[in-house]
N, C-alpha and C positions, 0 to 999 in steps of 0.2 A: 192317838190316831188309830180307828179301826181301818180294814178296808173297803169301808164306805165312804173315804174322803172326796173323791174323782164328781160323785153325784150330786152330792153335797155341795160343793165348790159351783157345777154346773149351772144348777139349780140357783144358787145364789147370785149370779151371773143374769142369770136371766131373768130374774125376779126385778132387777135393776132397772130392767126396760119394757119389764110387762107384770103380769097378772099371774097368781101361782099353776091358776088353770091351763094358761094356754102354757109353760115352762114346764107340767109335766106331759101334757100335751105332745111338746114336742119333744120331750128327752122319750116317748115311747110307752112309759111305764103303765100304760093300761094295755099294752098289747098281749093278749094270752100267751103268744107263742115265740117260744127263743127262735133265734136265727142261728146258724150254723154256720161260721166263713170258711173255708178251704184254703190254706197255704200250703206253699210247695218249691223244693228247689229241683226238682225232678228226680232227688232220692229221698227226699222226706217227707212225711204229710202230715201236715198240723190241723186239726180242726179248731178252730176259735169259738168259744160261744161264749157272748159279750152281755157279764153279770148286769141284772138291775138290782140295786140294793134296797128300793121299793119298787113293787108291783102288787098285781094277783096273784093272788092264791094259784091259779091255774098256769101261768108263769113258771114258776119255779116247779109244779108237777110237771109241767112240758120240760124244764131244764134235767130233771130225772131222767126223762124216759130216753131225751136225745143222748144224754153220757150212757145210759144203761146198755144200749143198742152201739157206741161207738166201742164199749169194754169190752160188749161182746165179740166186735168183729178185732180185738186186741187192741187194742187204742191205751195207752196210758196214760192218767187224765194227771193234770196238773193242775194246784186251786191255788187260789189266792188267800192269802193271809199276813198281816204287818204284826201279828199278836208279836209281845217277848216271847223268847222260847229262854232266855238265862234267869237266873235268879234274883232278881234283886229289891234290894231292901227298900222299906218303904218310903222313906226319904228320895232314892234314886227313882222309883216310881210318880212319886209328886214333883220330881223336877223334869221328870221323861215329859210328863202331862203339859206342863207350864210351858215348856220350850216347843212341842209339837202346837199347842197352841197359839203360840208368839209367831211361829213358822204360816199356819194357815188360816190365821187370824178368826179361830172359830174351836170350840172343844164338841167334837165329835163321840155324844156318849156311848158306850157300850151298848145300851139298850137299843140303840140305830135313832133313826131320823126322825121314826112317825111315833109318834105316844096318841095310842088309841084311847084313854084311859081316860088323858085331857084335852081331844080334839088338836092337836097340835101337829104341825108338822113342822122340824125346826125351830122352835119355840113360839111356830106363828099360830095364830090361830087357821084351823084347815077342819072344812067341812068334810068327811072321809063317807063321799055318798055310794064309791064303785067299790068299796072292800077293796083298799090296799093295804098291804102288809110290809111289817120289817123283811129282810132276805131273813132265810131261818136257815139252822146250821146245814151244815152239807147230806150228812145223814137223814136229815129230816126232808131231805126234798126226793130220796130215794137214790143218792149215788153211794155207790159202793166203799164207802173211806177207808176201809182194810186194802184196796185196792189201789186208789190213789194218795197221792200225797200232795202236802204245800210245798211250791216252788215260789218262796217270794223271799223278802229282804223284811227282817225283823223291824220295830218302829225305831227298836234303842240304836240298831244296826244305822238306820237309815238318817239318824243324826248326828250319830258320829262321823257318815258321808259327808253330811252337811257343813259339819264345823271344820272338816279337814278342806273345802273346797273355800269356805264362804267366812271361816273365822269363829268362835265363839258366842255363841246364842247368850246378849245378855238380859238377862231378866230384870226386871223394872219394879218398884215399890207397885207400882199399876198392878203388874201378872201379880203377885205378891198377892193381893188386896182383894181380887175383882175373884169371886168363887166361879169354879169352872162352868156352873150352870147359869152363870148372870152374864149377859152382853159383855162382849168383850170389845171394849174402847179405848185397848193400852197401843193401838197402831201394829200394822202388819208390816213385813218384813217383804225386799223385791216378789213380786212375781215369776219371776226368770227363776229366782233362788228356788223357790218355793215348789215349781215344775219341777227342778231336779230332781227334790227329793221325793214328790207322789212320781214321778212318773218316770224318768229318765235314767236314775238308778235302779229301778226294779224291773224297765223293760230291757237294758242290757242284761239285767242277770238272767232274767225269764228265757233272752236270746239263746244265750251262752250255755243255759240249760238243755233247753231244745237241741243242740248242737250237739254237745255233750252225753246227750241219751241215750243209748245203748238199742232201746228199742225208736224203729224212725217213724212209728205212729203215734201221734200226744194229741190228746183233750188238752187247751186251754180254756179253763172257765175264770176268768178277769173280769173284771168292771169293762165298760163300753169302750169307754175314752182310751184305752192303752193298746186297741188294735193299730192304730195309725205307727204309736212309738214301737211296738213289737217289730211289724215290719220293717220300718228301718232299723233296727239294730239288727235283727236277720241280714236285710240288705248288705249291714256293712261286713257280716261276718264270710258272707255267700252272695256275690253278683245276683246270681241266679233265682233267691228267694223273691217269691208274688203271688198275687191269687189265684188259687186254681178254680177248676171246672164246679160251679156247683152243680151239685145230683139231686137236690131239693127243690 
């Protein structure tokens, strides 16, 4: 699982009840310019800017300029990332794969969602007429990464959450059989479960970090979907955490 699953997932959701046009449509992803949300518990101030994993080109240079401009006035930015950060062998690796797959009923490749290469987006066929792109690394959109750092829950991390809440991820002759880039037909695992682990394990920690910071002004730069779960795990840590005044 990269940290593009949240869109991915959306996206597929919506494609269920409609057309891919109007589902990116409405997840935003043609809009050139990030948003900026303000949180605050009246000693801390978080600025939220809520990732699109595809968009524009001019998107992700709007997402540069806003983090360059919050570092400047001391903000320290927080990013999102599920990579392993431990070692492990290759075998532990193709079973990380199999199991995060079994978990979101989908493999999520490295390379991100859109394959410009072969008109595709998610292995569907996708006419790509506005120029969208993958999210590109963080450097490359112009934020400072000697500056900030990843504040998130590693993927191997976030299924060993899983199996200690939910029991043992068992894999099937099916995961076995079916290559990670071929339709995946081996059956998905609850939804509830599966929330946990994109979203509700990592917006506590995310919480818990914020809290934890030393400096009380933080850039979060996350996927969309994890503003709502942030807030409430804030909430629970601080009565007092909500949205502040925006100045945009």
């Amino acid at each position: 699982m990269k940290t593009k699953t949240l869109l991915f997932l959306t996206i597929i959701s919506l494609m269920s009840v409609s057309c891919m046009s109007l589902a990116l449509n409405l997840l935003g992803v043609y809009d050139p310019k990030a948003q900026t949300i303000p949180l605050t518990n009246e000693d801390r101030s978080v600025v939220f800017i809520p990732m699109k994993h595809i968009a524009l080109k001019d998107f992700y240079t709007n997402v540069g300029h806003k983090t360059d401009s919050l570092q400047k006035q001391g903000y320290t930015v927080f990013l999102e990332s599920v990579s392993v950060r431990d070692s492990l062998s290759k075998e532990e690796k193709d079973t990380l794969d199999l199991k995060l797959r079994r978990v979101l009923g989908t493999h999520v490749s490295k390379d991100g969602y859109l394959d410009t290469i072969n008109n595709k987006l998610m292995g569907r066929n996708f006419k790509n007429k506005k120029g969208l792109t993958n999210q590109p690394r963080y450097y490359k959109m112009g934020i400072d990464t000697t500056k900030a750092r990843v504040v998130d829950v590693p993927a191997n991390v976030l299924i060993k959450q899983y199996e200690q809440e939910f029991g043992k991820i068992v894999l099937t002759d099916c995961d076995y059989n079916t290559k990670l880039e071929d339709k995946y037909t081996c059956g998905m695992l609850p939804k509830e479960n599966r929330d946990k682990m994109v979203r509700t394990y990592r917006e506590k920690y995310l919480a818990e970090a914020i809290m934890n910071e030393p400096n009380k002004k933080v850039v979060v730069i996350f996927g969309a979907l994890h503003q709502e779960g942030l807030l409430k795990e804030l909430k629970a840590l601080d009565a007092k955490w909500n949205y502040g005044i925006k100045t945009e």
